[in-house]
N, C-alpha and C positions, 0 to 999 in steps of 0.2 A: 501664669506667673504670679506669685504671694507678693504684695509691694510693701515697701521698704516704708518704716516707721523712721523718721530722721531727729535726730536731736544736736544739739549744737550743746556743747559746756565751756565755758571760761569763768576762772574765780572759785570754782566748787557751787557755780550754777547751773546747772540743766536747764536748755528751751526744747520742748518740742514741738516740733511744727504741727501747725493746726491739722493739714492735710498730707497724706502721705502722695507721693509722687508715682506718677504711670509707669514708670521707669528711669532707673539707674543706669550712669554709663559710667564703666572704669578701664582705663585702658593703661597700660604697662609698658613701655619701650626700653628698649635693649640699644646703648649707643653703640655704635660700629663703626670703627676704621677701617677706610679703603685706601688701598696702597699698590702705586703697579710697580712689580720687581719686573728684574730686565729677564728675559727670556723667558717668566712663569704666567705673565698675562697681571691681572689684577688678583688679589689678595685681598679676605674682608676681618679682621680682628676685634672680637668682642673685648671691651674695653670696661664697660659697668653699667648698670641699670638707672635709667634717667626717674628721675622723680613719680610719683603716680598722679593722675589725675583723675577727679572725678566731675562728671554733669549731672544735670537732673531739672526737673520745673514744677514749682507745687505750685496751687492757689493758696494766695491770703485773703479768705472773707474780712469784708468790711465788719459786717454783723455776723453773729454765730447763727448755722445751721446746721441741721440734724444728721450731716454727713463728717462734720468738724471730729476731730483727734482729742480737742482739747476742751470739753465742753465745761468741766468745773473750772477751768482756768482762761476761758480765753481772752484774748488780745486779736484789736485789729491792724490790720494792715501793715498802718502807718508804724505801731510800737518795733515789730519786726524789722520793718524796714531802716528807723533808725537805731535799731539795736545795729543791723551789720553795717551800717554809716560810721558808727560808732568805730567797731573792730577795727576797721580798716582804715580811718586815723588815725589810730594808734600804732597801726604797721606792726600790730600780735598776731602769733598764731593763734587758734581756736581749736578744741577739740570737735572733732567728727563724727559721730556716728550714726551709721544705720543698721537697721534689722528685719528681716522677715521671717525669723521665728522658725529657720528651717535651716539655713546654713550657719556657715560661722559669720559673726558681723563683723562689718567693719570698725574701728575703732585706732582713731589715728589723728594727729596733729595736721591742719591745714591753714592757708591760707587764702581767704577768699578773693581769687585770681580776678573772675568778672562777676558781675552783677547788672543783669539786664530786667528792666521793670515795664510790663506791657499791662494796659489798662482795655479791655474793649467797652465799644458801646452797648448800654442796655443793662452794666453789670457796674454801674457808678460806686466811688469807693472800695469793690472787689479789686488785687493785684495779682498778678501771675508773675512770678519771680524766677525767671534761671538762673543757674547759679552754675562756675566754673570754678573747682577748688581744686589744689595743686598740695599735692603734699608738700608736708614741714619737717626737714632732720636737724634737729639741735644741735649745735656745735659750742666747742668751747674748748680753753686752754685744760691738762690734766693737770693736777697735785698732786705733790710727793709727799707723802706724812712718816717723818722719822722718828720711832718711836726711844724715850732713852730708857736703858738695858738696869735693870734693880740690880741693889747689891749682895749678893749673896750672904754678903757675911758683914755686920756693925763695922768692920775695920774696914774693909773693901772700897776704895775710892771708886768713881763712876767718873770718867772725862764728860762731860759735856759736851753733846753734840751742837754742834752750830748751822742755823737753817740754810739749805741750799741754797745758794748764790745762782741767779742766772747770767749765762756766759757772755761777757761782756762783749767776745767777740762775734756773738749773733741775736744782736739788737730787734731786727724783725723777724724771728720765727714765731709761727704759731705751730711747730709742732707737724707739720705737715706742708707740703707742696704739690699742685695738680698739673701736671705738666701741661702748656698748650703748645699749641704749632711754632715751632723754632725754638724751643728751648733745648738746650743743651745742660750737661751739667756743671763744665765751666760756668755757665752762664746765672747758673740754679745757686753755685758755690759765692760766685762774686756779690751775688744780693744778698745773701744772707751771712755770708760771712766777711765779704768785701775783699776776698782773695779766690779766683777761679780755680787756683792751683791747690785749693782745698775741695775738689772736686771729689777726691778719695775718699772723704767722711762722707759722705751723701750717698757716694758706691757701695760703700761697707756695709752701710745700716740699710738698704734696700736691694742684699743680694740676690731675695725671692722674689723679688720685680724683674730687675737687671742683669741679664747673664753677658750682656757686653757694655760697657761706658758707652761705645759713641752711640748706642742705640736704646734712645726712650722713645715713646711714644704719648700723643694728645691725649690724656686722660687719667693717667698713672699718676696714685696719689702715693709720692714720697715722703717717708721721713724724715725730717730735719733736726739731724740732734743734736 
């Protein structure tokens, strides 16, 4: 197995680690609903793909030697270790990547989950770092950009568009809702718009989710328009 050359980037700076790691772990989970209907037994319903995570453990030399990744640039230990100190005050994600020059690499938004730092004897000032990183999906409100329409012709008046107003009567939408256990859309209608029996506009706009109202399920990310 070819091992994995890692780098971290935040700001449009690139770190690489001094040592490449004996191995990469990435592992992929599929969340699933389990549901027992009456007379069919239990039922399992794929619902959407939960975050990725990766592991791994490099050594940080104290002092540089002839095994090091990083010989014209290196840094010991300690600089590394309070670089990802650093990160994770700050509560940012980081860019990710690895490579072994043979597949496609990874390259992906994370956030450093755990950080476990073990020192042994005989190897004073060397650190051995694992590391447990969770992927990062950005989110955020959309924009509407409404462009105003030229005039054809010197005499031609143009109305003036006026910038979209957001709907007074749904104060807390971001745009989306993830349904958990016991929600209804009464219930989905009454938060965001402060009347249950606006349920209909939430049915309308996610009728490729919902082919019945009384039945959402824990996971279904609905639109809220």
């Amino acid at each position: 197995m070819s091992k994995y050359a890692i780098f971290f980037d935040y700001k449009n700076k690139t770190y690489k680690l001094p040592t490449n790691p004996e191995e990469l772990e990435k592992s992929s989970v599929q969340a699933i609903e389990k549901y027992e209907i009456l007379k069919l037994g239990q039922i399992a319903i794929p619902t959407h793909m939960e975050l990725k995570e990766y592991s791994f453990e490099c050594e940080f030399p104290h002092y540089p030697t002839h095994y090091i990744e990083t010989p014209s640039q290196f840094k010991g230990a300690d600089f590394y270790i309070n670089l990802f100190k650093e990160w994770r005050s700050k509560l940012v994600p980081v860019r990710f990547i690895a490579s072994n020059g043979i597949g496609d690499d990874i390259n992906t938004l994370i956030l450093i989950e755990e950080l476990s730092i073990i020192e042994k004897a005989g190897e004073e000032g060397d650190k051995y770092i694992s590391f447990k990183l969770l992927e990062y999906r950005p989110y955020g409100k959309k924009s509407v950009v409404i462009k105003e329409a030229k005039p054809s012709t010197p005499n031609t008046k143009v109305a003036t568009t006026k910038p979209v107003e957001p709907q007074q009567t749904n104060p807390k939408s971001t745009g989306y809702h993830v349904v958990i256990k016991g929600d209804t859309l009464w219930a989905i209608a009454k938060k965001y718009y402060g009347n249950g029996s606006l349920y209909t506009k939430v049915f309308n706009a996610n009728k490729d989710k919902i082919k019945n109202p009384n039945l959402i399920y824990p996971g279904q990310n609905l639109v809220i328009p």
